[in-house]
N, C-alpha and C positions, 0 to 999 in steps of 0.2 A: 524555327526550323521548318522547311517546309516538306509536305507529307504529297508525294505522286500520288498523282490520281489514276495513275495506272497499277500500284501496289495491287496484289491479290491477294484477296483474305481470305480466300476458301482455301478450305484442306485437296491440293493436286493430288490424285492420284498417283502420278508419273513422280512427284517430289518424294511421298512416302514412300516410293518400291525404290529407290535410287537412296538418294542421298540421307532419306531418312529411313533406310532400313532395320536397322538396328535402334531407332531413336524412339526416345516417349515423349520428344517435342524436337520441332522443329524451328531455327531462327531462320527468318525469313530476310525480316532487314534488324539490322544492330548499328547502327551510325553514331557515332559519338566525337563531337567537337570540344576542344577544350580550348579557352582563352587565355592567357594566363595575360592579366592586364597590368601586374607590378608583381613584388616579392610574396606580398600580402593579400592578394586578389586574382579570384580568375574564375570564371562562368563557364562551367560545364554544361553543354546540350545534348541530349540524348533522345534518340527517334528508335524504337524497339517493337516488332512485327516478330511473333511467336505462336504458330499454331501446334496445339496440345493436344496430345494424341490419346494418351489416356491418365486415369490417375494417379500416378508416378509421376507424370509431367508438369504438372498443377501447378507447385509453385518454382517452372520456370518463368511462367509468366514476369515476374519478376516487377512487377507495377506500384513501386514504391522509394520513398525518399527519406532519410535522415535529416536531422536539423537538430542546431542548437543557438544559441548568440553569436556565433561565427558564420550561420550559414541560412542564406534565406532562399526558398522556394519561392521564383518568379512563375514558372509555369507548371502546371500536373494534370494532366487530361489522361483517360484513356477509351479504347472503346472495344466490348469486345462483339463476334461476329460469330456465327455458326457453320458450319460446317459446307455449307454451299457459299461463302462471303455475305452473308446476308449479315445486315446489323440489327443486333441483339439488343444492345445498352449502350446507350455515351454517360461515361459519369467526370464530371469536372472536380473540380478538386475539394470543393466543398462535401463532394460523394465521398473520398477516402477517409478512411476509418484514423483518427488521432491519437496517437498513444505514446506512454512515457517508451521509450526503448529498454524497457526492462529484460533481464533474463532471465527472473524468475526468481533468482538468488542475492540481485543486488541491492544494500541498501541507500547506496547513494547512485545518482546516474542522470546528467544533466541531458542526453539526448531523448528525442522525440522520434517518433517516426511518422508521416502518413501512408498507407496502405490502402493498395483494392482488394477489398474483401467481397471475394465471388464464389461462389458457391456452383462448380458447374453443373449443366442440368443434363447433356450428354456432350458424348466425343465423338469425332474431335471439334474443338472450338480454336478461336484465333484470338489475340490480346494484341492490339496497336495501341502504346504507350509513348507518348512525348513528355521529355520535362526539361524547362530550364532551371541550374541552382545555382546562388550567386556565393562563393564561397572566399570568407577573410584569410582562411587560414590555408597555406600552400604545401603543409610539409607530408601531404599525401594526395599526391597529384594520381588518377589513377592508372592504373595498367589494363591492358589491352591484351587479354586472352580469349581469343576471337573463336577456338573451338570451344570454351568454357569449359567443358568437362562429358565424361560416360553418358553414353545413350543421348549424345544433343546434336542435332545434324545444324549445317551453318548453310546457307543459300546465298548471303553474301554481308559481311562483315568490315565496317570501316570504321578508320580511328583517324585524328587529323588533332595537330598541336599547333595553335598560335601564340608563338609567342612574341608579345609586343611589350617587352621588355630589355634590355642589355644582359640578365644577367642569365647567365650560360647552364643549358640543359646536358644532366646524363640521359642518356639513351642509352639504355640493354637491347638486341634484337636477340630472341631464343628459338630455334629449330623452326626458322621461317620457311627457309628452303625446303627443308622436308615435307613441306605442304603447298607448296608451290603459292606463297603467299606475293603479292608484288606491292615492291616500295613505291609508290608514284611519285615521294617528293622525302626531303629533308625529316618532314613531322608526319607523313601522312601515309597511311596504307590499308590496303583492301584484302581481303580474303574472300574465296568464292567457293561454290561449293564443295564446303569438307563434308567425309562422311561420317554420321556415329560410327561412335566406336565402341566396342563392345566391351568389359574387362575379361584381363584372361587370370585364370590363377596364377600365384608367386610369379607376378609381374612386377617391374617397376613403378615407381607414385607416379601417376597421369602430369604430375605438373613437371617430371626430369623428363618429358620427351614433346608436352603437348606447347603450340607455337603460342609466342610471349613477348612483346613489347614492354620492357619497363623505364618510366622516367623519374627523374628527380632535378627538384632546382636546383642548384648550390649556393644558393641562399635561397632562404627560406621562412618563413612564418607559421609560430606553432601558438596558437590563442595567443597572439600577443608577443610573443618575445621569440625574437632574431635570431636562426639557427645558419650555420655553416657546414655546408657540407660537400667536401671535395673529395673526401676518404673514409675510410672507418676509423682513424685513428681522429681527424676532425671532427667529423660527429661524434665520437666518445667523448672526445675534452668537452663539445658545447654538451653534451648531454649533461657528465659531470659538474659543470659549472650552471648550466642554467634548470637543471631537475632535479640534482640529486645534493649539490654544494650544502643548501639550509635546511636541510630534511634532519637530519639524525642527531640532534639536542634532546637529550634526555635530565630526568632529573637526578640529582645527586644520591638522592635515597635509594634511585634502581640502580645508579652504577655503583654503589655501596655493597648492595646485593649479588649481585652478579660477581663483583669481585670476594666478597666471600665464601660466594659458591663454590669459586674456582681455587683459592689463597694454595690449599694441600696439592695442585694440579704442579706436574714439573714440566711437561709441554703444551704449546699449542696446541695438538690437536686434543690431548687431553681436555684444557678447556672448551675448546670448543664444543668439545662432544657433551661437555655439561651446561651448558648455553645451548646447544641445543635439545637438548632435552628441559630446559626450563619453559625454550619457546613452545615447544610442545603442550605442554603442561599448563602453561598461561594464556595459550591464544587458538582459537580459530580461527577459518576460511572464511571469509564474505567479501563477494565481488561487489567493486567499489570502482563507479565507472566516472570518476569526476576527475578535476585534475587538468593538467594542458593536456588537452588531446588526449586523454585514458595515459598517458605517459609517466607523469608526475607522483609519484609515491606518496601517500601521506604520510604527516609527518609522526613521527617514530616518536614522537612523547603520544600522541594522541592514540597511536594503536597503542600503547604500553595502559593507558589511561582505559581505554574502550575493550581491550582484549580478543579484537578484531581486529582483518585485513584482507586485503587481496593479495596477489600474489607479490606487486611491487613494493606495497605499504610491507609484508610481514619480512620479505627478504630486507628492504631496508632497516627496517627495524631490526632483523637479526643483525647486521653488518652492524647498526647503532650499539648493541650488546658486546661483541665481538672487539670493537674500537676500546671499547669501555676496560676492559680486560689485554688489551695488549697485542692483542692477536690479528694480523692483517688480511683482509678479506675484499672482492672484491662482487658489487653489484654488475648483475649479468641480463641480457635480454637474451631470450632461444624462441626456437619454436617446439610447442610443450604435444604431448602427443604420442599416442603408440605408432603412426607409421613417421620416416623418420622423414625432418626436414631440413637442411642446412640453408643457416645464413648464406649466402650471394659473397664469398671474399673480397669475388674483381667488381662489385656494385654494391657499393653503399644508399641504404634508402633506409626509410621507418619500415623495420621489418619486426615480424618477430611477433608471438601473444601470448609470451610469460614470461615473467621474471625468477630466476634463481640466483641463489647465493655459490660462489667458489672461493674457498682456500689455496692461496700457494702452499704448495708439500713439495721441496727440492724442484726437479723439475716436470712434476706432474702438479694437478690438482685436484683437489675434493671439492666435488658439488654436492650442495644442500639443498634439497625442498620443503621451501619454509612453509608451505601449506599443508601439508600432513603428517597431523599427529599420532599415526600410524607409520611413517616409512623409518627406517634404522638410519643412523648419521652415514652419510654418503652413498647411500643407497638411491640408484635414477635408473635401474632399472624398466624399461617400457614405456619410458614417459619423457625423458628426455638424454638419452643413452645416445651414443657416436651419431654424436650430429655438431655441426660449425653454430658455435654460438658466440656474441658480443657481448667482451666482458670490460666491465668500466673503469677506466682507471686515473689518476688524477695526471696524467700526461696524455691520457686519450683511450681511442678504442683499441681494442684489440681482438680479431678471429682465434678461438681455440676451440680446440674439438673435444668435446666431452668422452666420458670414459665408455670404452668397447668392453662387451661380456663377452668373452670366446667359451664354445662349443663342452668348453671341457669344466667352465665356472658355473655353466647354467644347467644343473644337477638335478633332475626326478628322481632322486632313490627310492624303490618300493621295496621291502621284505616283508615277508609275510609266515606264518605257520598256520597251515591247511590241515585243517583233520578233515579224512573224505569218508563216510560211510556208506555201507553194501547199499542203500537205497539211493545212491548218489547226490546225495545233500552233505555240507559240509558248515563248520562253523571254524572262524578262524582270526586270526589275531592278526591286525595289519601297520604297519610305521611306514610313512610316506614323510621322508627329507626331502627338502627343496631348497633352492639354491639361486643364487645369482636371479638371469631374468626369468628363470621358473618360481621361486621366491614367491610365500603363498601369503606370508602373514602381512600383508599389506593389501590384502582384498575384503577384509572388514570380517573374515570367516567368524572370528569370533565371537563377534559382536550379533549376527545373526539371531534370530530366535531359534530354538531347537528344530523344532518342522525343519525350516531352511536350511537348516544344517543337513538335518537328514538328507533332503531331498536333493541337496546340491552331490552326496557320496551317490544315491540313487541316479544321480542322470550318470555321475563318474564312470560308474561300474553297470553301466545299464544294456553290460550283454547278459549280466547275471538273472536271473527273472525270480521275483517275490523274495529280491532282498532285502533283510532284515537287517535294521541298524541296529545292533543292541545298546552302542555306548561308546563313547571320542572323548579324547583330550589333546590339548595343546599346549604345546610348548615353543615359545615366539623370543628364541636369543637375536637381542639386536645387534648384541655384540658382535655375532660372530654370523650375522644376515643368516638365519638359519630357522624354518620354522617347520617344526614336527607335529605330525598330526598321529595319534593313536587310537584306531580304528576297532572297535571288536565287533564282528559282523556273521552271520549264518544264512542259508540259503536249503531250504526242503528238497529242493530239486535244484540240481546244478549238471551231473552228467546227465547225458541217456542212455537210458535201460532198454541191450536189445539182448533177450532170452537170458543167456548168464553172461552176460558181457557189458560194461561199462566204456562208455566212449566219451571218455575226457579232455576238456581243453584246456592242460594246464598252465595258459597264462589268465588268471584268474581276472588281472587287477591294471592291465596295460592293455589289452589289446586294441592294436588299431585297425577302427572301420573303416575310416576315410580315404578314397584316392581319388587324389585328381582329376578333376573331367579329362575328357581326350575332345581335342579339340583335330578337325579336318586338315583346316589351314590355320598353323601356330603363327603371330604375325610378333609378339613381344619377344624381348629376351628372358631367361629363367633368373627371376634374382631373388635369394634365399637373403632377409636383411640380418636375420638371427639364427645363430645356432645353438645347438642343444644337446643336452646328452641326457638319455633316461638310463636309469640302470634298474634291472626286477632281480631278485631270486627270492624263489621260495621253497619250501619244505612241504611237500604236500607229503601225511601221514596216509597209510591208509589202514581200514579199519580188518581185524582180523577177519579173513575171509576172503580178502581180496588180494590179487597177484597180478603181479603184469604178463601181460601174453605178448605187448607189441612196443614200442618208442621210436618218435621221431629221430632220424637221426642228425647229429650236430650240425648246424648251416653255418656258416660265412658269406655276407656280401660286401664288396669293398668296391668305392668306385669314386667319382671325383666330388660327389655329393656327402658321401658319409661312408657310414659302416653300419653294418647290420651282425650281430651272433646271436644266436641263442641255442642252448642246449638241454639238452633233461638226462641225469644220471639215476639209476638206481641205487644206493646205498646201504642196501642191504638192510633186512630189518623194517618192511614195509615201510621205508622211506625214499624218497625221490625230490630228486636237486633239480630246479626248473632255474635255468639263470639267462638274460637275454639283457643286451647292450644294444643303443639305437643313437648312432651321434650324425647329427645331420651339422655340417659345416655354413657358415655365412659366403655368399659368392653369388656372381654373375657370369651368366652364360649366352651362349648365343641360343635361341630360338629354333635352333637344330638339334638343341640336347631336351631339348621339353618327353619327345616320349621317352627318352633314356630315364628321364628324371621319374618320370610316370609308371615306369617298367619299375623302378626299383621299389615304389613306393607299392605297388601291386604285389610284389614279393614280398613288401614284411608283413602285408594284408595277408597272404597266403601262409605264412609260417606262423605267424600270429595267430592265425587261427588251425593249426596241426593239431592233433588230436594223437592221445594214446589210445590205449584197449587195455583193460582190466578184466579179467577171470573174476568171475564171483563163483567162490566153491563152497559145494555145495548148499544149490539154491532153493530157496523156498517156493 
């Protein structure tokens, strides 16, 4: 690939105030050829100019290669240059750093990587990176998202497809137009100066708007063995038959097992839920990155034997158990993840980067994460929740949408009894339920050391000043996804004391600080991906001496985002009923409701924090 000798590798001025305003690196040039020379073969070229503006940007540079026995580095040069284009360093490929592609956690893992490891000295600098890599295996040809992502300005971006083969390419184009991208040919196109982009809060994922070429052979080569792929339901059958077909032989003495576990169980899902709880019980997490193409699940006598897996090996393996027992399950690939991401329905490709297990139930189903032995049976909340996953089945693929928590399932219950005294310190008895994707007992709380315990009620409540944890317990029904926490907690100083007057904020235990930036010119739409419902009441006691002199009075907000109430009663008997509901709805909006959205979150910041007035009679 040949590199102009008119390329600039100094940091413009004129580039930075425009197109890389918002940016903490710049792509200058990005040119990428691909070959595809058979089903089994094809030479990716890559020419990449990136100057980095500061260090955030770093590792855009992005000056490195994978490799395993499928794929050989013919070229890897790079050079980088300082801030007037002057050259710094050329290092060849013998300069890049060699290493297993570990992630830290894996115990098996046949890729390599080489890497420029640069250490910048100041900013901004520039990185011009070439490489050719000669690769057998075709079944991830790459995609071409020519803005890349937040804060990266493009100056000019090209992708171009050879194929010199008969056998027939998908092509996805995604929200090209909307950046005035130009096709110049069948396989080939250019983008020119896009500008960073900035995130805006409760926006949409970058990748549902940002521009996208995607390809895929239909036939195909995955380390060796012949894939077909025309559709999801094609690619499920070869997946089925050529990854998953001889995977799940187990020994007679664990199906022996398992079936006695379950012998008293009168449904399906009943066994299951005892299988899964055995998996729990018998096996951990270890990323295991061997296999065709990270694809391939090991095989389910060897995790049963080792008590280890990754997410493909343990889900298979549970499907192994599940077979064993009667009960029909099918292996699944998602994308795993708190923000959400669906499988492509109208494009079939190797997508996806985890594996879970699902149950047919009538006409829904139960997904399982067979990686934590912490989460309750069917529980995917925040991690792989209403998103398009591929589930596998011995006729083929199939798209299904995993399970939605609505607004009214994902539950913060707080109660509490407040004893307040004349000095405005109080101690008090707290139970916080949670629920659905608020659901707490699958963040290891437990498990914690006590400090951390502490400290994590300490950030919770940290309008409160020099609180005092005296003492928690938990209560973690998987049964019923429901995890309680029992708080007992006091505070020296909680109101303020002005002459005989006490100024109270009685929401002790919820209040919210946060609101939304405001932004000038709003450019996303509002998209709320979850919904939630808090619920508070509390008993705030107060100590003889003390009388109300003033109360907020009851609010109501309702609007296409949620609702907002809260109230405070006196109850006669120096007691007072503080009760507040806060359900924010899942939804998409246009980009002209952002301050509306902002407006209302300002108002439960503002009621949230209301305040009573208490009399202290006669004061000392």
């Amino acid at each position: 690939m040949n590199v102009s000798a008119q390329t600039d590798f100094s940091s413009n001025i004129l580039e930075k105030a425009t197109i890389g305003k918002n940016a903490n690196a710049l792509v200058k040039i990005n040119d990428v050829q691909i070959h595809i020379q058979a089903y089994n073969k094809m030479l990716v070229k890559s020419h990449r100019t990136v100057t980095i503006y500061n260090e955030s940007g770093d590792y855009k540079g992005q000056a490195y290669e994978f490799y395993d026995e499928t794929t050989k580095i013919k070229t890897l040069e790079a050079t980088v240059y300082n801030a007037n284009g002057e050259k710094i360093k050329r290092f060849k490929e013998k300069d890049f750093t060699d290493i297993a592609a570990a992630d830290g956690i894996s115990i098996y893992n046949d890729n390599r990587v080489k890497y420029l490891k640069y250490a910048a000295v100041s900013y901004p600098y520039t990185i011009d990176y070439i490489s050719e890599v000669e690769h057998k295996m075709t079944a991830f040809i790459p995609s071409w998202s020519p803005l890349e992502e937040h804060y990266t300005g493009v100056v000019k971006s090209s992708y171009q497809i050879f194929n010199e083969t008969d056998v027939p390419l998908a092509i996805k184009e995604e929200h090209l137009e909307d950046f005035g991208i130009t096709k110049v040919g069948d396989y080939h196109y250019v983008a020119e100066n896009l500008l960073a982009i900035k995130p805006e809060s409760v926006s949409p994922e970058f990748h549902t708007y940002a521009p996208r070429v995607k390809v895929a052979m239909q036939t195909f080569d995955m380390k060796g063995v012949k894939g077909i792929n025309t559709n999801w339901q094609d690619f499920g059958k070869w997946m089925y038959d050529s990854l998953l077909m001889d995977t799940r032989s187990l020994p007679e003495s664990v199906k022996n097992e398992v079936r006695a576990l379950t012998k008293d169980a009168t449904t399906d899902i009943e066994k299951a839920k005892i299988v899964y709880e055995y998996l729990q019980q018998k096996t951990r997490y270890i990323s295991v990155q061997v296999g065709i193409g990270g694809w391939k699940p090991m095989l389910a006598e060897d995790v049963d034997k080792l008590s280890y897996g990754d997410c493909k090996g343990l889900s298979n393996y549970t499907k192994a158990l599940l077979d064993a027992v009667g009960v029909p399950s099918y292996y699944a690939v998602i994308y795993g993840g708190k923000n959400i991401r669906n499988f492509d329905s109208e494009f079939s490709a190797t997508e996806g980067n985890h594996a879970v297990l699902t149950i047919p139930n009538g006409d829904d189903y139960i997904w399982l994460e067979c990686t934590s032995q912490k989460t309750p049976f069917g529980h995917v909340a925040n991690f792989t929740d209403d998103r398009d996953a591929l589930i596998i089945t011995p006729e083929g693929g199939k798209i299904v949408h995993t399970r939605v928590y609505d607004a009214k399932e994902s539950v913060l219950h707080t109660t509490a009894e407040v004893n307040l005294n004349l000095n405005g310190g109080f101690n008090s008895q707290v139970q916080i339920k949670s629920y659905g994707s608020q659901y707490r007992g699958d963040e290891g709380l437990e498990d914690e050391l006590e400090k951390d315990q502490k400290l994590r009620y300490k950030d919770l409540w940290d309008n409160v000043n020099d609180l005092n944890i005296e003492s928690f317990q938990f209560t973690n029904n998987k049964e019923e996804v429901v995890f309680t926490e029992d708080v007992k907690v006091s505070a020296k100083t909680y109101a303020s004391k002005t002459g005989n007057r006490l100024i109270v904020v009685p929401n002790v235990f919820n209040k919210l600080s946060h609101i939304p930036p405001r932004y000038s010119k709003r450019t996303m739409p509002v998209e709320i991906d979850r919904g939630f419902l808090d619920k508070d009441e509390y008993l705030i006691h107060l100590e003889e001496g003390l009388e109300v002199e003033a109360l907020q009075a009851p609010v109501t907000i309702e609007n296409k985002f949620g609702t907002y109430t809260m109230s405070i009663e006196d109850l006669g008997d120096g007691t007072l009923k503080y009760k507040r509901k806060l359900q924010i709805d899942k939804g998409l909006y246009p980009k002209e409701d952002y301050n509306t959205y902002r407006d209302f979150w300002s108002s439960i910041s503002k009621y949230d924090n209301s305040k009573i007035v208490l009399l202290i009679k006669n004061p000392n």
